[in-house]
Chimera marker file (.cmm) of the C-alpha trace (Angstrom):
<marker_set name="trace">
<marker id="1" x="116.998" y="75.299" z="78.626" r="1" g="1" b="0" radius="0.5"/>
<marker id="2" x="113.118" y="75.328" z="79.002" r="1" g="1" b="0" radius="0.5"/>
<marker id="3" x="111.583" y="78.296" z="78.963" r="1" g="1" b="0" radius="0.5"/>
<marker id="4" x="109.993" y="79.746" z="82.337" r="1" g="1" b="0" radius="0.5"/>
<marker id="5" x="106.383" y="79.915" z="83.387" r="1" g="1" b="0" radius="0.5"/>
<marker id="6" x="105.659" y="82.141" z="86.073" r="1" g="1" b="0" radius="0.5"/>
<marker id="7" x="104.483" y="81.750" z="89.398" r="1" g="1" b="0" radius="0.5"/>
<marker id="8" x="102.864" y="85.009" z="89.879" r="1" g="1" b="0" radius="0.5"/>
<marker id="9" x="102.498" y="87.936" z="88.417" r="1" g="1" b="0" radius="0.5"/>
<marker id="10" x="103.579" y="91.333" z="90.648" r="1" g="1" b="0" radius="0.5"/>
<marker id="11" x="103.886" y="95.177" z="90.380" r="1" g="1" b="0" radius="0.5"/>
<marker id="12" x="107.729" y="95.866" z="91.603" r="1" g="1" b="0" radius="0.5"/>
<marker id="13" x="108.904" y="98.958" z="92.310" r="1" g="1" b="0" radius="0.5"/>
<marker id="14" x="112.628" y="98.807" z="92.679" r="1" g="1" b="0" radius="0.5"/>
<marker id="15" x="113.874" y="101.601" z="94.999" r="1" g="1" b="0" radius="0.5"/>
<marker id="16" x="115.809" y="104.373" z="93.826" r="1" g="1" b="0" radius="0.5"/>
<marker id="17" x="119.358" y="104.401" z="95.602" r="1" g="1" b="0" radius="0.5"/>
<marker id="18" x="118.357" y="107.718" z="97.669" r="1" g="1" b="0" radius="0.5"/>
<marker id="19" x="116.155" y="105.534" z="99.260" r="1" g="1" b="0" radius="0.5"/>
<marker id="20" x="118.309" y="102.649" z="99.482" r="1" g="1" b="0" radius="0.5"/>
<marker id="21" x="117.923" y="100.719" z="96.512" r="1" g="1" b="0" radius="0.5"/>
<marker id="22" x="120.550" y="99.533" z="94.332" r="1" g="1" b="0" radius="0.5"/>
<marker id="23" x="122.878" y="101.895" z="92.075" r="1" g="1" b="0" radius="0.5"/>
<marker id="24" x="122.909" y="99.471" z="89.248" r="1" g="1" b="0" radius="0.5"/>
<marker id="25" x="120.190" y="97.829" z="86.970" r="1" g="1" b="0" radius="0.5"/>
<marker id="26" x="118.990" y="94.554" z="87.574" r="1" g="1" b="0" radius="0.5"/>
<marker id="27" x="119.308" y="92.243" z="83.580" r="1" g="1" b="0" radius="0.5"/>
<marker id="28" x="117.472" y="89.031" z="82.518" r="1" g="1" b="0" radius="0.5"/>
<marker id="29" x="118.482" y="85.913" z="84.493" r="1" g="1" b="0" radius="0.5"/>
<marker id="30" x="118.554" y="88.294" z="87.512" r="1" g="1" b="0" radius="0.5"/>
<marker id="31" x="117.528" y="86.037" z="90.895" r="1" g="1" b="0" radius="0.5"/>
<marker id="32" x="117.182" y="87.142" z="94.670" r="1" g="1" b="0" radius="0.5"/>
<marker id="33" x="115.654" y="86.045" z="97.727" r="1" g="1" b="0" radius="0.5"/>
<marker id="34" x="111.930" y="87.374" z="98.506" r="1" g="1" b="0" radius="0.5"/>
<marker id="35" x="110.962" y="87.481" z="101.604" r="1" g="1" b="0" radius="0.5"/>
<marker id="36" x="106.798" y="88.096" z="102.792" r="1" g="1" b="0" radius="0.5"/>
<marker id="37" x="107.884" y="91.136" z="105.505" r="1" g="1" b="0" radius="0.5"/>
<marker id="38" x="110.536" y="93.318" z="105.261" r="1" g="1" b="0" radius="0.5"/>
<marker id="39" x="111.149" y="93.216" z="109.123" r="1" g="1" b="0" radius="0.5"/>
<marker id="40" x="114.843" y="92.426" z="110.501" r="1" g="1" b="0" radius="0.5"/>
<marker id="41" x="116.879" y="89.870" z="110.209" r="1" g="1" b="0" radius="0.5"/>
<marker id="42" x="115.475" y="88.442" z="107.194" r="1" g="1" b="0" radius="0.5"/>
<marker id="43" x="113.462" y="84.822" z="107.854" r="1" g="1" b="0" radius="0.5"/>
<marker id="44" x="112.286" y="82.929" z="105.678" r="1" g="1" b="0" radius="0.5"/>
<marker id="45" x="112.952" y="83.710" z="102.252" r="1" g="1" b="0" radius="0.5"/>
<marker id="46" x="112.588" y="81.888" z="98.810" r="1" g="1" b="0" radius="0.5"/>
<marker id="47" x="114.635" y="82.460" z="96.283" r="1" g="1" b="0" radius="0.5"/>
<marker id="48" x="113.389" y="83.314" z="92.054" r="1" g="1" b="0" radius="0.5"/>
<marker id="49" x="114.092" y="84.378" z="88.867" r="1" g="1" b="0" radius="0.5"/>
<marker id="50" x="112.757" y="87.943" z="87.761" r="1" g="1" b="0" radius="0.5"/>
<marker id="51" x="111.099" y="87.366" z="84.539" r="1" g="1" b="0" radius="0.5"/>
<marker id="52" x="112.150" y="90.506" z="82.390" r="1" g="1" b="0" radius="0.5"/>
<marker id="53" x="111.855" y="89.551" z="79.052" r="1" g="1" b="0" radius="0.5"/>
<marker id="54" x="114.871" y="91.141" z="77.982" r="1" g="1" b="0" radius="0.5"/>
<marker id="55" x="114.365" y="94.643" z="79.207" r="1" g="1" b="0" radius="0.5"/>
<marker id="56" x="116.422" y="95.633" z="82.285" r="1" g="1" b="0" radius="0.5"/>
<marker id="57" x="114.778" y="97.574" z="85.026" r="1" g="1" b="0" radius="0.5"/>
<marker id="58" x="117.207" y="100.504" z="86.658" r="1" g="1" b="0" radius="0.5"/>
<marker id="59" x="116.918" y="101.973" z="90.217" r="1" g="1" b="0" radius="0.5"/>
<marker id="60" x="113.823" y="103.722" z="90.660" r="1" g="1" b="0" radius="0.5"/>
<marker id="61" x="111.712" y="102.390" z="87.998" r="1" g="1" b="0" radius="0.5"/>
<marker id="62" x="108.782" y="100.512" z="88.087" r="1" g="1" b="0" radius="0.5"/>
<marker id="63" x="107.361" y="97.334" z="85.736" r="1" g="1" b="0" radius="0.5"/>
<marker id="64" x="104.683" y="94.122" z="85.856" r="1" g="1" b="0" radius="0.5"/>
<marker id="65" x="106.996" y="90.933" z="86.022" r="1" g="1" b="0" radius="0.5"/>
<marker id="66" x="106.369" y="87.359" z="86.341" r="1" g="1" b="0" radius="0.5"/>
<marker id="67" x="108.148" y="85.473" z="89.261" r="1" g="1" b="0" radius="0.5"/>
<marker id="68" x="109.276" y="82.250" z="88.753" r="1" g="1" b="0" radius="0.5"/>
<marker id="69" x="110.201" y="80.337" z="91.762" r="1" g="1" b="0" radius="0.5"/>
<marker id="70" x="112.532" y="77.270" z="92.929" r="1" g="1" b="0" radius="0.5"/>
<marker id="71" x="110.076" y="75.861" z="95.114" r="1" g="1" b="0" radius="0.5"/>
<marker id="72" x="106.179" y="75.573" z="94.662" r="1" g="1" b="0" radius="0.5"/>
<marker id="73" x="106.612" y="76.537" z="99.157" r="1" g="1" b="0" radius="0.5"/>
<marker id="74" x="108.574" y="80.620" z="97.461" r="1" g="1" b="0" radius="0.5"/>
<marker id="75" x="105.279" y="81.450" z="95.353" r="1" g="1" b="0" radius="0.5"/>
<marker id="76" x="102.662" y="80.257" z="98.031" r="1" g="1" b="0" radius="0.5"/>
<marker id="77" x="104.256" y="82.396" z="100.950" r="1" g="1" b="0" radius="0.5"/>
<marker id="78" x="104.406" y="85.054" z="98.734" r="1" g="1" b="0" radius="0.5"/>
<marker id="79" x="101.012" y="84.751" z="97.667" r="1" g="1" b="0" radius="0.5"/>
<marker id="80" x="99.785" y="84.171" z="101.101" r="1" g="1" b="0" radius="0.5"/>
<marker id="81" x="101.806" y="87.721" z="102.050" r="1" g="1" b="0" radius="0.5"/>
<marker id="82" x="99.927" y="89.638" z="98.693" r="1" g="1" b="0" radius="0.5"/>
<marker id="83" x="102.875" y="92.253" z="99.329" r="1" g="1" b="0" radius="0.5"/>
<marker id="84" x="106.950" y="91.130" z="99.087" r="1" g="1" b="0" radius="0.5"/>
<marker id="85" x="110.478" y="92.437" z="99.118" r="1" g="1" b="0" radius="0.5"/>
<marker id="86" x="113.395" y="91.891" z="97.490" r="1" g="1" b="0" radius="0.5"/>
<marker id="87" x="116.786" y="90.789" z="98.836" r="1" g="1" b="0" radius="0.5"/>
<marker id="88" x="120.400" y="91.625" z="97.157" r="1" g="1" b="0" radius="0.5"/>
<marker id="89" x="122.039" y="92.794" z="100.636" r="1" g="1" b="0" radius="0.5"/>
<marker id="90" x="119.524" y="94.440" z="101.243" r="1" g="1" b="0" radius="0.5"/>
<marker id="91" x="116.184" y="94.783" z="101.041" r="1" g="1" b="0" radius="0.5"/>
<marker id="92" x="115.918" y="97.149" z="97.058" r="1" g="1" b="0" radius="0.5"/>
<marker id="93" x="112.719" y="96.530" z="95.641" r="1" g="1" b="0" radius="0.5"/>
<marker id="94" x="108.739" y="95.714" z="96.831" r="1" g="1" b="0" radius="0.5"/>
<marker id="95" x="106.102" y="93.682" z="94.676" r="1" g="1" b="0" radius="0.5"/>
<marker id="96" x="102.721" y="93.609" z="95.019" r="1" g="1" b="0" radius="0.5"/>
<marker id="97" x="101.214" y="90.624" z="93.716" r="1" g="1" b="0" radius="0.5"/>
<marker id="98" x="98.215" y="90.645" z="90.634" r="1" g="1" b="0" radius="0.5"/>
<marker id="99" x="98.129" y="87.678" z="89.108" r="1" g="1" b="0" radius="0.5"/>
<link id1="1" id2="2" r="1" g="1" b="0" radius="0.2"/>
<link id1="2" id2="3" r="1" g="1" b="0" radius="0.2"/>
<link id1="3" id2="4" r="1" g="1" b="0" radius="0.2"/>
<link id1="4" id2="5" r="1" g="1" b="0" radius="0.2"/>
<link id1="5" id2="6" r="1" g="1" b="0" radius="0.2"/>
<link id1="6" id2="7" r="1" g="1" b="0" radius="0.2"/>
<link id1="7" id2="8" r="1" g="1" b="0" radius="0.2"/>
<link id1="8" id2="9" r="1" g="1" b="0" radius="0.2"/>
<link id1="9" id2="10" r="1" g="1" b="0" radius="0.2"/>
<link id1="10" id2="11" r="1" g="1" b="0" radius="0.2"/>
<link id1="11" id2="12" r="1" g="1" b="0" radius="0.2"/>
<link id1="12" id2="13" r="1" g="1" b="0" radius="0.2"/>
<link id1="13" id2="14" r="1" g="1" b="0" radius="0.2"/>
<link id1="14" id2="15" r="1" g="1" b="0" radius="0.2"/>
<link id1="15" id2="16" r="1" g="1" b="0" radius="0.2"/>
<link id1="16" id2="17" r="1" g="1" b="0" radius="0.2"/>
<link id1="17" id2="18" r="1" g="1" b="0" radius="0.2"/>
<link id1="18" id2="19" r="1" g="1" b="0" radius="0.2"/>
<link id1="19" id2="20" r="1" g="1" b="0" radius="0.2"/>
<link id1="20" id2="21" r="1" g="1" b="0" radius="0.2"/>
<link id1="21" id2="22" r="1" g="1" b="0" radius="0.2"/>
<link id1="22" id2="23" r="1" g="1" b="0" radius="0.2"/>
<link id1="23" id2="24" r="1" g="1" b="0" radius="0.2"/>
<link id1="24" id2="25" r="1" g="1" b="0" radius="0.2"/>
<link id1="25" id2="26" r="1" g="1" b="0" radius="0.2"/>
<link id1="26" id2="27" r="1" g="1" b="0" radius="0.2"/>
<link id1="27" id2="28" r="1" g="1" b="0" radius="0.2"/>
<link id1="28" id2="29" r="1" g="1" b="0" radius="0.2"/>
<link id1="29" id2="30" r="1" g="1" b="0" radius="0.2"/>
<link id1="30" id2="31" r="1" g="1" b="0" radius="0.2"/>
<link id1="31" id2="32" r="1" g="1" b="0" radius="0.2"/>
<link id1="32" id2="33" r="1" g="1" b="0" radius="0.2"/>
<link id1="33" id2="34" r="1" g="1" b="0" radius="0.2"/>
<link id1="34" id2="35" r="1" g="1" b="0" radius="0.2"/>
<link id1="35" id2="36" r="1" g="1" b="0" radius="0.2"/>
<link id1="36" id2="37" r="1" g="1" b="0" radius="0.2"/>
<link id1="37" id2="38" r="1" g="1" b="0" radius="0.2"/>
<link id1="38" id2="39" r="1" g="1" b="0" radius="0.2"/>
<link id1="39" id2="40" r="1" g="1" b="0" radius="0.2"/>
<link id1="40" id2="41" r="1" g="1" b="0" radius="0.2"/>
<link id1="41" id2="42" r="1" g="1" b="0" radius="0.2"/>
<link id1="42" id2="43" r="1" g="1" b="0" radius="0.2"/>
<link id1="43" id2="44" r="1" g="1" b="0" radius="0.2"/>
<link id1="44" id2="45" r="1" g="1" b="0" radius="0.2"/>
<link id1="45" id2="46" r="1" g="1" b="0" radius="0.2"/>
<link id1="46" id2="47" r="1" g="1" b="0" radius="0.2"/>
<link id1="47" id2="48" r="1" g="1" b="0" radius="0.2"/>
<link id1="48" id2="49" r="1" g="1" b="0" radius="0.2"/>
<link id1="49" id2="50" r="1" g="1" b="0" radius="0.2"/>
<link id1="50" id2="51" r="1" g="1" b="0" radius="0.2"/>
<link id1="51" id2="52" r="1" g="1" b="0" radius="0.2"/>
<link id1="52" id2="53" r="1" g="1" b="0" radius="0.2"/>
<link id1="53" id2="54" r="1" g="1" b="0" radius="0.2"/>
<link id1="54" id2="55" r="1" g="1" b="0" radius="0.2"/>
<link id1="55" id2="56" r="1" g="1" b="0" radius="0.2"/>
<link id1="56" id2="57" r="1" g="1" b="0" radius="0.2"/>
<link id1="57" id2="58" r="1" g="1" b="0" radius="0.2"/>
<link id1="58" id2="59" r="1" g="1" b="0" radius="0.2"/>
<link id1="59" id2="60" r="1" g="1" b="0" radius="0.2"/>
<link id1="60" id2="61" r="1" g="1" b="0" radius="0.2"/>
<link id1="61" id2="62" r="1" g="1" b="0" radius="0.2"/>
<link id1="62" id2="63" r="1" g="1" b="0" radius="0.2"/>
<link id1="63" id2="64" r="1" g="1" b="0" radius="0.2"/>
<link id1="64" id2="65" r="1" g="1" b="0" radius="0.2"/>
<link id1="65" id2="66" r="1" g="1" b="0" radius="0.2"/>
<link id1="66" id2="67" r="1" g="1" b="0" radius="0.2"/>
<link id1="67" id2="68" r="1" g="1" b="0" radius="0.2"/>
<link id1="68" id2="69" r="1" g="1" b="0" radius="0.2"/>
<link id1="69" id2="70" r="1" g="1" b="0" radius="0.2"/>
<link id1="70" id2="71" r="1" g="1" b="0" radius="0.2"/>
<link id1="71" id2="72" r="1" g="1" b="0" radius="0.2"/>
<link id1="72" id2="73" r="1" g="1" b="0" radius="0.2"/>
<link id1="73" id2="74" r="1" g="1" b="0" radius="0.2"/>
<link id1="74" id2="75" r="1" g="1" b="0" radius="0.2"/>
<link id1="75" id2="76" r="1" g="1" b="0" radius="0.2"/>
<link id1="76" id2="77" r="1" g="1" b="0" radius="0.2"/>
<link id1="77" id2="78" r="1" g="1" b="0" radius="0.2"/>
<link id1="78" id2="79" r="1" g="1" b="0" radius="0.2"/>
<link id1="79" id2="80" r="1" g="1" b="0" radius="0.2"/>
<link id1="80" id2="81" r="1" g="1" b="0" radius="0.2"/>
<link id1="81" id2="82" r="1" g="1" b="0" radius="0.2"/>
<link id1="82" id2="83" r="1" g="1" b="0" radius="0.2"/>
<link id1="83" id2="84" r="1" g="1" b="0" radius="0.2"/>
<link id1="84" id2="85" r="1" g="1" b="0" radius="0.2"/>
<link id1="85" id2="86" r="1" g="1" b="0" radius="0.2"/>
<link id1="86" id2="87" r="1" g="1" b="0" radius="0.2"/>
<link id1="87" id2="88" r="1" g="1" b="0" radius="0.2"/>
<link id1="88" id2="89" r="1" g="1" b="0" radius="0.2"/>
<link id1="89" id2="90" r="1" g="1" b="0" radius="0.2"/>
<link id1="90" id2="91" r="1" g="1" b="0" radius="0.2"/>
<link id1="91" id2="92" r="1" g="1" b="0" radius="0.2"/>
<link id1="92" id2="93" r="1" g="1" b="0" radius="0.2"/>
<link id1="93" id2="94" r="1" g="1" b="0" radius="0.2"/>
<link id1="94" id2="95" r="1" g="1" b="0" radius="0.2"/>
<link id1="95" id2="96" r="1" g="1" b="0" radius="0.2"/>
<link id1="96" id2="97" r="1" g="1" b="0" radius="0.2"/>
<link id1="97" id2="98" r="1" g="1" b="0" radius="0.2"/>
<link id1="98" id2="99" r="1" g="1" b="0" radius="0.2"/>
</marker_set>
């Protein structure tokens, strides 16, 4: 399999399952739907991989990841947005885009 290149680069914060968030950590070849607002229902959303390099991220925690998305249309709403959520359900985590 080729090896991913990210779309962007974003601060996530994955929320901690007081607030809502998942119970369970999230592992490499983890993908969701991201979404530019997290307003209800849902619209629009693009789906990509989280780029963890092998380290899971748990409820609650915090990390820089790299995005990489199906379509080239995911990673320019998202970057047109700055800000984006995370969908498993649910909305469970925000990024903030940096790079």
């Amino acid at each position: 399999m080729a090896e991913l290149i990210p779309d962007l680069v974003a601060d996530v914060r994955l929320y901690a399952p007081e607030e809502g968030g998942r119970t369970n950590q999230i592992r490499e070849d983890f993908r969701c739907p991201c979404a530019a607002t997290n307003a209800w229902p849902p619209v629009m959303m693009h789906t990509a991989q989280l780029m963890l390099e092998g380290r899971p991220i748990s409820p609650g925690e915090s990390r820089r990841m790299g995005f990489a998305f199906l379509t080239s249309e995911g990673a320019d709403a998202m970057r047109r947005a700055g800000t984006f959520y995370l969908w498993d359900g649910k909305f469970f985590a925000e990024a903030v885009i940096v790079a």
